[in-house]
N, C-alpha and C positions, 0 to 999 in steps of 0.2 A: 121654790117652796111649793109644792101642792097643796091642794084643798085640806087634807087630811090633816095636814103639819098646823095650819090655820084654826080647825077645829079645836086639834087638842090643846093650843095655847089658850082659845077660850075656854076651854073646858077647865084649864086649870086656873087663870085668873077667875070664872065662876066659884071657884072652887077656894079661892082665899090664898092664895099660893104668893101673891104676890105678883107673877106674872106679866108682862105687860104685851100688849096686842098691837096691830098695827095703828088703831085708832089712837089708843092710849103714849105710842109712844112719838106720832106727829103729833096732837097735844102740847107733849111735853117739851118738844124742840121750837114748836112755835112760843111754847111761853117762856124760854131760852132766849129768844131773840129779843122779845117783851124786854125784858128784861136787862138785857144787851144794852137796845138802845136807849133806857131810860138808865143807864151807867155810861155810857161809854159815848151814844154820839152828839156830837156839838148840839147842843141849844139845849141839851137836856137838865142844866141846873137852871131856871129861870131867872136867879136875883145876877147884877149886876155888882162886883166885888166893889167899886168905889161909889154907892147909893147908902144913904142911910135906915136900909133895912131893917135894922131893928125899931125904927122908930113907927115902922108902919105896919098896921094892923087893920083888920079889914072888922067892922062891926056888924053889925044882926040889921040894920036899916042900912046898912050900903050897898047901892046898886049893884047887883050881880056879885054879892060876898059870896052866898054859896053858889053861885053858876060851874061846874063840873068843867064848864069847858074854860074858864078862867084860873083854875086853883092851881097853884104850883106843882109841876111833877114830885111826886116823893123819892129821891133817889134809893135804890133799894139797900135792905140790911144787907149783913154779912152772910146768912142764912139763906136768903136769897142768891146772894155774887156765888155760892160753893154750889149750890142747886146747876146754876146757869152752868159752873164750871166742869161741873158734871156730865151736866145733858152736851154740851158741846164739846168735851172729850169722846162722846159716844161716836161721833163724827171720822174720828181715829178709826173707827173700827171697817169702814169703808175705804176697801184695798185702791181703787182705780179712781184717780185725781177725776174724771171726768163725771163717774158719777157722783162725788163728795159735790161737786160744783152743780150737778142735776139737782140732788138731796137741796143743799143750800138755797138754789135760789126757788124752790120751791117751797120751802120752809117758809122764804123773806115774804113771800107771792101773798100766802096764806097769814102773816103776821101782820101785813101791808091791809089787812081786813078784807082780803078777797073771800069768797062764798067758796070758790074751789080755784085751781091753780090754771092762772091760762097759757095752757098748751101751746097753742096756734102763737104766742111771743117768745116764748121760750126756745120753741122751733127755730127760730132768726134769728136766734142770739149766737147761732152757733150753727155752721153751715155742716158739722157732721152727725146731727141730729136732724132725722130726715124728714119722720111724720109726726103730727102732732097722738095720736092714735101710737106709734111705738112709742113715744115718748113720756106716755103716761105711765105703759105697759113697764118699761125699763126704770123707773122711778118707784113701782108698786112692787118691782121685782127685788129692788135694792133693798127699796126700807124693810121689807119679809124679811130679809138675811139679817138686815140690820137689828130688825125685832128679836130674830132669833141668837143673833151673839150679845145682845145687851140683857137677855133672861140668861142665858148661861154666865156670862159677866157676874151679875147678881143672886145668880145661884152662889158661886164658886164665893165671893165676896160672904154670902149669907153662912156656905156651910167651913168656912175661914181656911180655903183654900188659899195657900201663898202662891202668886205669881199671875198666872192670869194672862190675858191680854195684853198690858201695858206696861207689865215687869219682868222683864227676862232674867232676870238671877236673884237669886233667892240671897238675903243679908240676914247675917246670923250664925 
């Protein structure tokens, strides 16, 4: 994807369109993941099914009631799980296994609360991934494409095109 192609996708998300950029749509898959694992991975309901849970409640003078880092995870709504389902079907839309698993674990890098994604590990995880430098490059390259079939995705969704992407035959 060139500069130019980059441009006018801002120009049209400035523009109210809807749109989404490459910022806008790392974002959205890191809080895909968010949300992943406060559904899906182990330790993420906190109460223990044979404790008498309901009978405990935390009061306004007890030690760290409101501490952040003590309060139970909230598993997420319904509203949320279709979001996640969503943005993680987006993932579908990258043709070559190798780089769906570049996208991913860069995703995880970045949800893991990294400031940006480190390269130079990611390089060693995978002896055919050579520099940390292309590897950025082929990651930035992806998600551009990736940007650009999930606007057209939601173009086509938006202007109620049937088919798409993810539906090869048309019912009806």
């Amino acid at each position: 994807m060139t500069t130019s192609n980059f441009s006018n996708t801002a120009k049209m998300r400035e523009a109210g369109d809807g749109f989404r950029t490459f910022d806008d749509l790392q974002e959205a898959l890191v809080e895909a993941v968010t949300i992943y694992r406060r559904a899906f991975v182990r330790g993420a309901w906190p109460f223990a099914g044979d404790g008498p849970w309901h009978l405990f409640r935390h009061e306004a003078g007890d030690h760290g009631a409101y501490d952040a880092a003590r309060m139970p995870k909230v598993p997420p709504s319904r509203a949320e799980l279709g979001e996640m389902q969503q943005r993680l079907d987006w993932l579908r839309l990258v043709s070559d296994d190798d780089d769906r698993v570049l996208v991913v674990r860069a995703i995880e890098a970045l949800a893991n609360g990294a400031s940006r994604v480190p390269w130079s590990r990611l390089v060693q995880a995978k002896a055919r991934w050579r520099t940390a430098d292309a590897l950025s490059y082929r990651y930035r390259k992806v998600l551009a494409v990736l940007v650009k079939r999930v606007n057209r995705l939601e173009q086509d969704r938006r202007s109620g095109v049937v088919g798409g992407e993810f539906q090869s035959t048309v019912i009806g």
